[in-house]
N, C-alpha and C positions, 0 to 999 in steps of 0.2 A: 267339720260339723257332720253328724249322721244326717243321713237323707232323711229319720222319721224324726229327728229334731228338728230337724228346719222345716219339715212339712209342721210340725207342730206349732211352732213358731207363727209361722206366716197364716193358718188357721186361726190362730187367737190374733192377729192385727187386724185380720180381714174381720172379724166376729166384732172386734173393738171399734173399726172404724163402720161397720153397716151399722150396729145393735147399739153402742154404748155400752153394753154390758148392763152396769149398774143404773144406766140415764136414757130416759126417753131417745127412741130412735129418732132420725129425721122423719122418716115415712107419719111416725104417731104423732110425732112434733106440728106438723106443716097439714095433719090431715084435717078436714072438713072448715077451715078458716074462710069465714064470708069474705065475699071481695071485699065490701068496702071496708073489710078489718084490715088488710094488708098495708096502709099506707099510713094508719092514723098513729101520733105520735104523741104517746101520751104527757101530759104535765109531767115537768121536772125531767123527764126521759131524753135520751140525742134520737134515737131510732127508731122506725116502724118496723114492723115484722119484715117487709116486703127488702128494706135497704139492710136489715141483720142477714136474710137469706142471699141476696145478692153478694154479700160481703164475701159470705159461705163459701160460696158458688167462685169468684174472682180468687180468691187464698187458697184455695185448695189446688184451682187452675193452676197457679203461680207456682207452689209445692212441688205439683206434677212436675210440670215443663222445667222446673229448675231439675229434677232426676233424670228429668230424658235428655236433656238436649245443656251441652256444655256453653251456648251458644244465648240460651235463653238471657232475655233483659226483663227483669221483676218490673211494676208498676212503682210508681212511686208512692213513696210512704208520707201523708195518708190518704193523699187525695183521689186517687187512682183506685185505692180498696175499697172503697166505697163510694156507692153514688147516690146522688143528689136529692134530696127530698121530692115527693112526686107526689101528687093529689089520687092517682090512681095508678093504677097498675093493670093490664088487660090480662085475661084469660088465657091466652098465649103466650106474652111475656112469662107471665106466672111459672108456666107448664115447661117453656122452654129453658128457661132458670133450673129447675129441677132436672128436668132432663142433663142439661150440661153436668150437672152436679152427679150426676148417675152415671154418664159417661166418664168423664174423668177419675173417678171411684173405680170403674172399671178398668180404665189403664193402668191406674197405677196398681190395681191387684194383677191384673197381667205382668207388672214388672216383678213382683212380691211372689209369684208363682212361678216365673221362668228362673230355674238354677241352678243357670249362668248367672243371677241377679246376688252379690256378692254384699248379704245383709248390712255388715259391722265395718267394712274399709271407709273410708272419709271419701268423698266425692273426689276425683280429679281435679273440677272445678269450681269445687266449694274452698270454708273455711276449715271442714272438720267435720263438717255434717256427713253421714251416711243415710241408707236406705231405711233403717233400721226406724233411726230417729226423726225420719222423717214423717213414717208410719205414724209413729205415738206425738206427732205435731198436731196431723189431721185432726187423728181422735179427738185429740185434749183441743184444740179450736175450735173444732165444730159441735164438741158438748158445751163448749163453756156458751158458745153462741146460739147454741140450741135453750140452753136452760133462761137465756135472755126473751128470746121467741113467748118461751112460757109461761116467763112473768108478766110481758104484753097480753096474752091472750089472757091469761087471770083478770088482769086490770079490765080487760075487755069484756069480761066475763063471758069466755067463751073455749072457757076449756073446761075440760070434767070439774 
């Protein structure tokens, strides 16, 4: 692959997994939401905003550490991905949830920038998964969870 291909490349994953592209970013998603909106669950719904961002935040972790390290052990499917309904949620919780979520974001474009980082080979200690696809996992996860987030705050009436 050309060097200004794969710069190209890794440019539009990093654009798709900050922005969305076509869908509300995290940052607009998650911005100005009252606390006591983050935990309420609404009628007929399984989730608050606060355990959809968590979710976020735990999958993505999961994502990462499965590219990085051949060693990594996933959470268990479901219980592990998510956590437990909670009456609130503090102002640091909150912040530190995002943050995680920023950092992790941040590694794995560090691995999508270093290249040595070998886009399209199937993992060593995967099934068949690559870098590549794991990129457009993030994405496509955290919009489809993003766009959850938004139908709460609607409900909530507390989005534009």
């Amino acid at each position: 692959m050309q060097a200004n291909e794969r710069k190209t490349i890794v440019s539009e994953l990093i654009t798709l997994i900050e922005t969305g592209n076509a869908h509300v970013s995290l940052d607009e998603t998650i911005n100005d939401i009252p606390a006591d909106f983050r935990t309420v669950i609404p009628e007929n719904l399984p989730y608050s905003i606060w355990q959809l961002l968590e979710h976020i935040r735990i999958t993505q972790w999961d994502i990462v550490e499965f590219c990085l390290s051949p060693d990594h052990k996933s959470p268990k499917w479901p219980d592990e991905y998510w956590p437990e309904k909670t009456d609130s949620i503090s102002d640091e919780k909150w912040e530190e949830t995002l943050e995680q979520i920023k950092k992790d974001r941040n590694r794995f474009f560090d691995l999508l920038n270093n290249c040595k980082t070998d886009l399209y080979s199937p993992l060593p200690h995967g099934d068949g998964q690559n870098i590549f696809r794991e990129a457009l996992l993030i994405a496509d996860h955290t919009s489809y969870h993003l766009g959850e987030i938004l139908v709460l705050r609607r409900l909530q009436k507390c989005w534009k």
